[in-house]
KOLTORNU-662195 format. One record per residue (C-alpha): x, y, z; residue in one letter. Coordinates in steps of 0.5 Angstrom, whole numbers, plus 500, padded with zeros to 3 digits. Layout:
N
XYZa;...
//
This chain:
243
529505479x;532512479x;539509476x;534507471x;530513470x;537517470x;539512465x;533513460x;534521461x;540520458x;539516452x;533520451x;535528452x;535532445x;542532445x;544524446x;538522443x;542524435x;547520437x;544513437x;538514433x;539510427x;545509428x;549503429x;549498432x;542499431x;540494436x;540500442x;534502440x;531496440x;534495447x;532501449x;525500447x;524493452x;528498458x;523503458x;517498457x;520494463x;521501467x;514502467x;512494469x;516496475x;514503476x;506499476x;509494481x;512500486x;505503486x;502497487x;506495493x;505502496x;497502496x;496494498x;495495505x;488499501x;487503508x;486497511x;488499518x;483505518x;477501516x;478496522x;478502526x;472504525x;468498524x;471496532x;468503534x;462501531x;461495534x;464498541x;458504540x;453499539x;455494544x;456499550x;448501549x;446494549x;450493555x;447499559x;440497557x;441491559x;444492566x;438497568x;433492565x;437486569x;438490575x;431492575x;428484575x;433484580x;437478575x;444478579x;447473575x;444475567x;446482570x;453480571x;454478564x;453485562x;454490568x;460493564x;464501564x;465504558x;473503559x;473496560x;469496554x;473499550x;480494552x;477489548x;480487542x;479483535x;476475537x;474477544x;470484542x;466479537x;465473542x;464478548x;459482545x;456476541x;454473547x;451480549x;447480543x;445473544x;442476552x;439482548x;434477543x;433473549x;430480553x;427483548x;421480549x;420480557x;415486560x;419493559x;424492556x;423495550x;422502554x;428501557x;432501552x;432495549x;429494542x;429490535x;433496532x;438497538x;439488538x;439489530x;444494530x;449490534x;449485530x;450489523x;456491527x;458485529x;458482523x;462488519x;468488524x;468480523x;468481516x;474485516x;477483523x;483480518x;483484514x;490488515x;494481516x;492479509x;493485506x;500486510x;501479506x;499481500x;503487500x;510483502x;509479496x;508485492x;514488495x;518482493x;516482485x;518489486x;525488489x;525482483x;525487477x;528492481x;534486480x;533484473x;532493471x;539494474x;542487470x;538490464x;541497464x;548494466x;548490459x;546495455x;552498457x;556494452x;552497446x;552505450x;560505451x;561503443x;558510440x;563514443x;568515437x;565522437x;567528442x;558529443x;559520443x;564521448x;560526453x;553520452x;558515454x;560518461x;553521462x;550514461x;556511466x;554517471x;548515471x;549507473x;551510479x;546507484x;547513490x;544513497x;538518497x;539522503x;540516509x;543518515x;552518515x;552518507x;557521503x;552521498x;546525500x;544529495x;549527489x;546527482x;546521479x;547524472x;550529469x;546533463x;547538458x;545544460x;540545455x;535542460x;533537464x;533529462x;527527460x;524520459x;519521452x;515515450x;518511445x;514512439x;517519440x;524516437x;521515431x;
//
């Protein structure tokens, strides 16, 4: 992608551009056009690929505090009211502390806490319940979160997926730019019968120079791609401008 943007910069800067422009063979302009149109696709596909995952992860960390939240004030409700009718057994199925709480986890934090709502609407109908604690809006409450963990409990799985197929597109026309702007070469390399031609030819060859960005141990870190004439920076207009 940038040997692509640096290849456009090239063609498209003030003092390349009269080079080639209306110039023979005519077809660069043309060639150019659909590089620059799949140039964008590819950007849009990038950004794509980038934004997949749509936060999933951070929405499924709320929802699972939520649910923990509710859950936990369920569960204590319920225990005093247990231990209060003296419930051993009913008592054991909620008797739990904030800490073991908090280490459930996806399907078991839905079944778990499931299970506990189903007690909870069982209860709410014996003698002071409601004054300790457990009341409709407190048994409603879970379940809402119940349901809103549950619908995004897969969430970052399937994003991921989405993601990695996007990833795959991207790589796919990343190939197909790098092919596209190697072929356009061949038409590059025959307006360099002039001293500015010559100079428009080697700055599209510097730019097909696919450099590593700054990894750790290359020798090319850092290196332009490009070179350009001093009069400014390259720059990739629409190609309507050409016209």
């Amino acid at each position: 992608m940038n040997m692509a943007s640096s290849c456009l910069g090239v063609a498209f800067h003030p003092d390349y551009k009269p080079v080639w422009f209306n110039q023979e063979p005519l077809a660069l302009s043309s060639e150019l056009a659909e590089a620059q149109a799949a140039y964008t696709a590819a950007l849009s596909k990038a950004a794509q690929a980038d934004a997949a995952d749509g936060g999933a992860v951070h929405v499924k960390a709320l929802a699972q505090i939520e649910l923990w939240d509710k859950a936990y004030l369920v569960t204590r409700a319920l225990s005093f009211h247990f231990k209060r009718r003296g419930e051993v057994d009913r008592l054991s199925r909620v008797d739990l502390s904030r800490s073991s709480f908090r280490k459930l986890r996806k399907q078991r934090l839905v079944s778990r806490t499931t299970a506990i709502r189903d007690l909870a609407q069982g209860a709410l109908g014996e003698p002071d319940a409601t004054s300790r604690g457990l009341t409709v809006a407190s048994v409603d409450a879970l379940s809402a979160a119940i349901t809103a963990y549950s619908n995004v409990l897969n969430l970052p799985r399937s994003q991921s997926v989405n993601q990695g197929t996007l990833l795959k597109e991207s790589d796919q026309e990343a190939a197909a730019l790098s092919e596209r702007f190697r072929d356009l070469t061949d038409l590059v390399i025959q307006f360099g019968s002039t001293e500015l031609g010559a100079r428009f030819v080697e700055a599209w060859r510097r730019a097909r120079i696919i450099l590593d960005s700054g990894r750790p141990g290359s020798a090319n870190a850092g290196t332009p791609a490009t070179t350009v004439p001093s009069s400014g920076s390259p720059v990739v207009p629409p190609i309507a401008a050409a016209a």
